[in-house]
N, C-alpha and C positions, 0 to 999 in steps of 0.2 A: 504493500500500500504506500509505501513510503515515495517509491517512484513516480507514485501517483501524484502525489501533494507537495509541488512545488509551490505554495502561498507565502507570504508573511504578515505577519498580526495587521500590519499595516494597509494593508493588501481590499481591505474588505469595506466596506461601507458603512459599517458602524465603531465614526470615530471614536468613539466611550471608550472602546476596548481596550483605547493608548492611552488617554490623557486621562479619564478620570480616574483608573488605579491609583495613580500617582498621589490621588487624598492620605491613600492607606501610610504612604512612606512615613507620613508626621507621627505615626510614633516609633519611629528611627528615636525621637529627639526625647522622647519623655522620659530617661533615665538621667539627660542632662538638666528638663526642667525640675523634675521631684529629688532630685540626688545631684543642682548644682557644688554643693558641696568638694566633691570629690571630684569635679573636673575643672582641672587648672585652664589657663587661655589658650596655652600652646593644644593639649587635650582636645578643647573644643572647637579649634582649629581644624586641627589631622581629623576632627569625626565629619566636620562641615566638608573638607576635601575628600572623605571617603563615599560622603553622600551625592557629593555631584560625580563624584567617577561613575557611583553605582546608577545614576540617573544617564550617561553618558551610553553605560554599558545597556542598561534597558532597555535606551530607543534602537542603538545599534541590533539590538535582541530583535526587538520589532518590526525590524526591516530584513529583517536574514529568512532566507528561504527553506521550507524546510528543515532538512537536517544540516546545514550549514551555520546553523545556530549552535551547534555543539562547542566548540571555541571560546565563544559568547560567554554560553552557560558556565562550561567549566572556570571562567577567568569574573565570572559573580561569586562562584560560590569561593572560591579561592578567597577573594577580597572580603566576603564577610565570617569566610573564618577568620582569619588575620584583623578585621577591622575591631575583633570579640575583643579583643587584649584592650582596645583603647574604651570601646560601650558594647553595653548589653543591649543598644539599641538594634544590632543588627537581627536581632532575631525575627523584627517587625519585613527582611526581606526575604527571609526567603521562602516564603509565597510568591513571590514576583517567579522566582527561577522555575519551581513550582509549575505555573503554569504555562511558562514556556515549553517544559521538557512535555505538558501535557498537549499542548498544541502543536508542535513542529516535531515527533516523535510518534510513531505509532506504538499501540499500547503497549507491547513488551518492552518495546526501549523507555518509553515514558515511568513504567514501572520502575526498571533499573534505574530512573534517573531520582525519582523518590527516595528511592536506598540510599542513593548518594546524597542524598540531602540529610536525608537521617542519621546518615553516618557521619557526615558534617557538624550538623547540629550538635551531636554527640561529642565529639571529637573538641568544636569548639567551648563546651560546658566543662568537661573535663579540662581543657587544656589550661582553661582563664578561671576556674577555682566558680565557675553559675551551677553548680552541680543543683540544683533544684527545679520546681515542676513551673515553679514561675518563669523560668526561661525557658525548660524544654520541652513542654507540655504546647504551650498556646504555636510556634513555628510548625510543629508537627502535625498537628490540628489542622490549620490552615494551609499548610503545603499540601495536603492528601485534598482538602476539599479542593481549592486551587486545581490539582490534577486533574480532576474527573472535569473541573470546568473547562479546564483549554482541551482535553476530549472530546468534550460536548462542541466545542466550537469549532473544533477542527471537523468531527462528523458533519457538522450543517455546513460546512465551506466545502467538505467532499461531496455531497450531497447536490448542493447549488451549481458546481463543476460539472457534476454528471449531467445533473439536467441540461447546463450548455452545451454538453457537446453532444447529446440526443438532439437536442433542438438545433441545433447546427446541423447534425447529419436529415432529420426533416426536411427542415427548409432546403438542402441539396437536393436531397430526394424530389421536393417539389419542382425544382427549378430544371433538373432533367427531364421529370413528364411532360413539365410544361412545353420544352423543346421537342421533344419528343412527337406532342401532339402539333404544334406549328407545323413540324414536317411532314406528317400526316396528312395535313389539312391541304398545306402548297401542294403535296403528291395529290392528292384528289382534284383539288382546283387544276393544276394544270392537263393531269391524265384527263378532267372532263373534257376541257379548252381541246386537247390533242386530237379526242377522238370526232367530231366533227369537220376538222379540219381534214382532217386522213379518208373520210367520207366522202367528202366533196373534193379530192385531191382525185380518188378513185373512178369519180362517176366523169371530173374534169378527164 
């Protein structure tokens, strides 16, 4: 199926599916606002420049075709493990990666690509000392549902696919009978024309 589904998120006519996710990033930031404390300027800094990378990296996601979004994905999840050491804010992305791997991925790749986040997620709790369910509960959560949504959206963009190129091969189909009967038609119109003429050639 995969060779089938050359799209990107982009790709479709329901802008939402870009620009308004991007509500969810704000709480990237809410570990900065409820736990200023604990981030100095430089901190909030490197977290500001982690979030527009990761905003950089999502449109790029957006536009990659396919499974040519692979790259993409792997260099998201990369960034928000490593971004875990500076905030616990990253746990609010990756849903985003989530339903990339669920849209541009057919389902068993899509799958694997959940583990990988899981294993991420995990990976980044252990590594930066969030060993608890307030960080790895609510990512996990929302990447599984995220999945089944970029599924869902990639079946109705395979879907709408199909039916264009039914409906393309139709409308061919019509446009040959239609020739078809034209020649038809000139074949009768002039074999009528012929055959009086050949009559009167005979009797001339």
């Amino acid at each position: 199926m995969s060779d089938q589904f050359n799209q990107s998120l982009i790709d479709g006519n329901r802008p939402y599916w870009v620009w308004s996710p991007l509500i969810f990033t704000g709480f990237y930031f809410l570990p900065m606002i409820f736990n200023s404390q604990f981030f100095s300027v430089s901190k909030i800094a490197v977290s500001v420049i982690v979030y527009l990378c990761f905003i950089y990296l999502y449109f790029k996601a957006a536009n990659a075709k396919g499974e040519r979004v692979l790259p993409i994905v792997v260099l998201m999840i990369t960034l928000c493990v490593a971004a875990t050491y500076i905030t616990p804010g990253t746990q609010a992305l990756f849903g985003f990666i989530a339903f990339f791997c669920g849209f541009n991925f057919t389902a068993k790749k899509a799958a694997a690509g959940l583990l990988v986040i899981i294993i991420a997620v995990l990976l980044a709790a252990f590594s930066f000392n969030f060993l608890d369910w307030y960080f790895i509960a609510p990512p996990l959560i929302i990447s599984t549902a995220l999945l089944f949504m970029g599924q869902a959206e990639r079946k109705d963009r395979l879907h709408a696919q199909q039916q264009q190129v039914s409906q393309t091969a139709i409308e061919q189909l019509a446009t040959i009978a239609e020739r078809e009967r034209i020649s038809r038609d000139l074949h009768d119109v002039i074999g009528h024309s012929l055959t009086p003429i050949a009559l009167k050639a005979e009797l001339a």
